[in-house]
C-alpha positions in Angstrom: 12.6 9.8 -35.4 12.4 13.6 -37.4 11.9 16.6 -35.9 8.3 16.9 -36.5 7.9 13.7 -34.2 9.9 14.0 -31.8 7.6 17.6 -31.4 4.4 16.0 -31.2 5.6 13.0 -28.8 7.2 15.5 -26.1 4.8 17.8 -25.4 0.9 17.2 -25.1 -1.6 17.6 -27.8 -4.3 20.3 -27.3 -7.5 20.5 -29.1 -6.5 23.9 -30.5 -5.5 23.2 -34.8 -3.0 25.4 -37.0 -5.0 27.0 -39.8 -2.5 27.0 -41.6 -0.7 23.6 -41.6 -4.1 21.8 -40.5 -2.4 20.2 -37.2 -3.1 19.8 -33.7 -0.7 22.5 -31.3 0.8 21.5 -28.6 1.3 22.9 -24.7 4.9 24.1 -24.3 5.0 25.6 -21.1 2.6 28.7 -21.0 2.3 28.8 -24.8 0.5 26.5 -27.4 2.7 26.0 -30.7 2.1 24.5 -33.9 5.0 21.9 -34.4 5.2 22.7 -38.4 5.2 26.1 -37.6 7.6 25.9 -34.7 10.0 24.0 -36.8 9.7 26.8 -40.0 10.4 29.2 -37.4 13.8 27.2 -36.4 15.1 26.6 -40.2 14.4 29.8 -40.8 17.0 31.2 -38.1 19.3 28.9 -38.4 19.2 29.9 -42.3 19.7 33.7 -41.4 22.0 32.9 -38.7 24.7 31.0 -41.5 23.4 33.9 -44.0 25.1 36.7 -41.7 28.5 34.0 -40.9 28.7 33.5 -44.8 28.3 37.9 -45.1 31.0 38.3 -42.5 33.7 35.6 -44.1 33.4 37.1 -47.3 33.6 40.7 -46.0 36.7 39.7 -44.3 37.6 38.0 -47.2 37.9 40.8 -49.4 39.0 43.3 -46.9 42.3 40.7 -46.9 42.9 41.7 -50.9 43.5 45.6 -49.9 41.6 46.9 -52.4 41.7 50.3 -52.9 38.2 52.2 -51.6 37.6 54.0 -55.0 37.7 50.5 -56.7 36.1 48.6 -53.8 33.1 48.0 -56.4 35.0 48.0 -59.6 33.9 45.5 -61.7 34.2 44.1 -65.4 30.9 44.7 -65.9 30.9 48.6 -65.3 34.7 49.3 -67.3 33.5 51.8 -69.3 34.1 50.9 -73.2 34.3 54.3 -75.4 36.8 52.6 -78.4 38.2 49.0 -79.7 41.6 49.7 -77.6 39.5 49.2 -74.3 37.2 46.9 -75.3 40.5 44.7 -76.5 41.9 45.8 -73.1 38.8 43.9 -71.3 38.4 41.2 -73.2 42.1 40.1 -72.5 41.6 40.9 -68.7 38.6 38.7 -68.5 40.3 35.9 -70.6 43.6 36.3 -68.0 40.7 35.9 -64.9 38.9 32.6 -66.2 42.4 31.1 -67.0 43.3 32.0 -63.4 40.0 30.3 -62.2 41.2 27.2 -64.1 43.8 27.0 -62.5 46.6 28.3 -64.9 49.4 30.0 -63.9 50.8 32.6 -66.3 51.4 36.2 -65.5 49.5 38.9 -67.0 51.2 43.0 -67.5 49.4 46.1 -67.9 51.3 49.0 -69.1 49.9 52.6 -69.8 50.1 56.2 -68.7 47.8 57.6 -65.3 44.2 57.0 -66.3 43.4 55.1 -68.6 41.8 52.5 -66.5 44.3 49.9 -65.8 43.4 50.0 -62.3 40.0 49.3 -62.7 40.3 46.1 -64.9 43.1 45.2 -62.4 40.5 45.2 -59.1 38.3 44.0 -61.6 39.6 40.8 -62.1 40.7 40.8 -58.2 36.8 40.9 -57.3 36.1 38.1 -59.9 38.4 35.7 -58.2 37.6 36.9 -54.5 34.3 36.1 -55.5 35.4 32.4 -56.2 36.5 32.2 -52.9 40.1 32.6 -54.4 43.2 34.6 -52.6 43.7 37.8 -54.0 45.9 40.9 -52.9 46.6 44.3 -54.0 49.2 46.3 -53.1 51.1 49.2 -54.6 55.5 48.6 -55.7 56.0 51.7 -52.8 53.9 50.0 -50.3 54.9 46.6 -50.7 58.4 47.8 -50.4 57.9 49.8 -47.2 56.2 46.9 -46.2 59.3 45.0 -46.0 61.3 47.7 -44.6 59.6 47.9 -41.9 60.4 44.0 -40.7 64.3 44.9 -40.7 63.5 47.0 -37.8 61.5 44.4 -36.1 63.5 41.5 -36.7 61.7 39.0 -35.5 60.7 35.1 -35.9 56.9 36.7 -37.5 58.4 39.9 -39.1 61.5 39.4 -41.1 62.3 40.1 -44.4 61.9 36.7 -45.3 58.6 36.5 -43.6 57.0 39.3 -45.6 58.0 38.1 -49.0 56.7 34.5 -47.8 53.4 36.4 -46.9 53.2 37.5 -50.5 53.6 33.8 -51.9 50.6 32.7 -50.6 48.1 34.7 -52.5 46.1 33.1 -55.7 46.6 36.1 -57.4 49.3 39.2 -56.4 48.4 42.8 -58.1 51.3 44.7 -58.1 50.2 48.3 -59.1 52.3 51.2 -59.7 55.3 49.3 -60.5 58.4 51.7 -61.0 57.0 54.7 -58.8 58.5 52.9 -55.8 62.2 54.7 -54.9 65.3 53.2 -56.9 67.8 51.1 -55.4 67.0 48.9 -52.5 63.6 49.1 -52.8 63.7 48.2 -56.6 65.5 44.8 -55.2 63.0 44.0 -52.5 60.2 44.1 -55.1 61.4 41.6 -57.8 62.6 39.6 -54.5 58.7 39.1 -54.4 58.6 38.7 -58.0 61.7 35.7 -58.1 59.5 34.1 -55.1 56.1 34.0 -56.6 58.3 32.8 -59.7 59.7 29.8 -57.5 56.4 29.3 -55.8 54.5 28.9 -58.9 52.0 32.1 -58.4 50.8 34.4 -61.2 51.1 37.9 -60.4 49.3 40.9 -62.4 52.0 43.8 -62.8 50.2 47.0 -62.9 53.0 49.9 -64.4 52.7 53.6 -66.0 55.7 52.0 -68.1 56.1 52.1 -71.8 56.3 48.2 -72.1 59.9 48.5 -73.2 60.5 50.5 -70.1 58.9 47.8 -68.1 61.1 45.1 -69.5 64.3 47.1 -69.2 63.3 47.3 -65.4 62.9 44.1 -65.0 65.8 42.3 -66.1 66.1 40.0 -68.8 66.1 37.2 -66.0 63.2 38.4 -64.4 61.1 39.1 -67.4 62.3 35.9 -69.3 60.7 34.2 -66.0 57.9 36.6 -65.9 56.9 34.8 -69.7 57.0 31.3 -68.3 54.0 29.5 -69.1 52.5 32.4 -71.3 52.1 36.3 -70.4 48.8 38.2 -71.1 50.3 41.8 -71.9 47.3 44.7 -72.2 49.0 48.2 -73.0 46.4 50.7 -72.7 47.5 53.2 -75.2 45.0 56.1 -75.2 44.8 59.2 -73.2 43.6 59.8 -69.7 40.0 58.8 -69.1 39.8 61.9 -65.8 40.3 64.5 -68.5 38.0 63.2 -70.9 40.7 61.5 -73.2 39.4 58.9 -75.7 42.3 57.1 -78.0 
């Protein structure tokens, strides 16, 4: 028995119609109520009702990827293309984000001095994934570092070392931004600890640096960056002047 039936059989018929769906009301309690209408009136909440769950999981679903506030609507569509070197620069970063959506697993590197966008193409492609319902987080080298300093004091079952770097496994997609402003030394060690175990766990990760790309590989390690290659690296090197002072190429 549908809705509509089981409407019309519990509650008595009155000799007031519905103009608008041409049907007999009916008495529920002090009010008489069109059954089409009353019906309409229940889809409808229910539909605005899962509208405002789906609005809250995907709110909370990009506040997981950390994106930074200035970027938090940064998208490929509005990268701003003055000259062929960032209109390369976006094609390659929107190629690396529809291989990632197919599920391939290569690494991508962005090299290029403060400014010239690499931030932007790097949320960019975050927000394209996120909106696949993928798992995506940013973070800068400094912070994800600090991050993991701060579990040594802890030293806990939930917050070890160990812990954190598993925490950054799990992600679809880890942008790394700022790579090489982080201290030297022990920090420096924690980071590609993150970089040998998304390595290991079969994760790409997008490596955001102000590096020359030379530089970037020196940093790395010929272990690391011979890894970093495995199943193919995307490389963008943003090679023109700072977009904030009004640089072009």
């Amino acid at each position: 028995m549908n809705t509509m039936a089981l409407l019309i059989d519990g509650f008595q018929k009155v000799e007031s119609f519905c103009t608008e769906h041409n049907v007999a009301k009916v008495q529920a309690g002090p009010n008489q109520i069109c059954p089409k209408c009353a019906i309409e009136l229940v889809e409808t909440q229910n539909k605005n009702r899962q509208q405002e769950i789906d609005r809250l999981v995907r709110e909370k679903h990009f506040a997981g990827a950390m994106l930074p506030e200035r970027h938090s609507e940064s998208g490929f569509k509005n990268y701003t293309v003055g000259h062929v070197g960032q209109e390369k620069s976006l094609k390659e970063a929107i190629a690396y984000a529809r291989n990632i959506l197919n599920g391939a697993v290569n690494n991508l590197v962005m090299v290029g001095t403060t400014g010239v966008g690499k931030t932007h193409l790097g949320c960019a492609t975050a927000r394209t994934l996120l909106n696949k319902g993928m798992y995506v987080r940013y973070i800068t080298s400094e912070e994800m570092a600090q991050k993991i300093m701060r579990a040594w004091d802890k030293d806990t079952k939930d917050s070890s070392e160990q812990s954190v770097i598993y925490e950054f496994t799990q992600y679809d997609l880890l942008i790394l931004d700022e790579y090489g402003l982080h201290d030297r030394d022990k920090r420096l060690e924690l980071v590609h600890k993150v970089l040998y175990a998304r390595y290991d766990a079969m994760k790409p990760t997008m490596l955001i640096s102000n590096f020359t790309l030379k530089q970037l590989k020196d940093d790395l390690g010929d272990r690391l960056w011979s890894r970093f290659q495995q199943g193919g690296l995307t490389t963008i090197e943003c090679n023109w002047a700072d977009q904030r002072l009004g640089g072009g190429v």
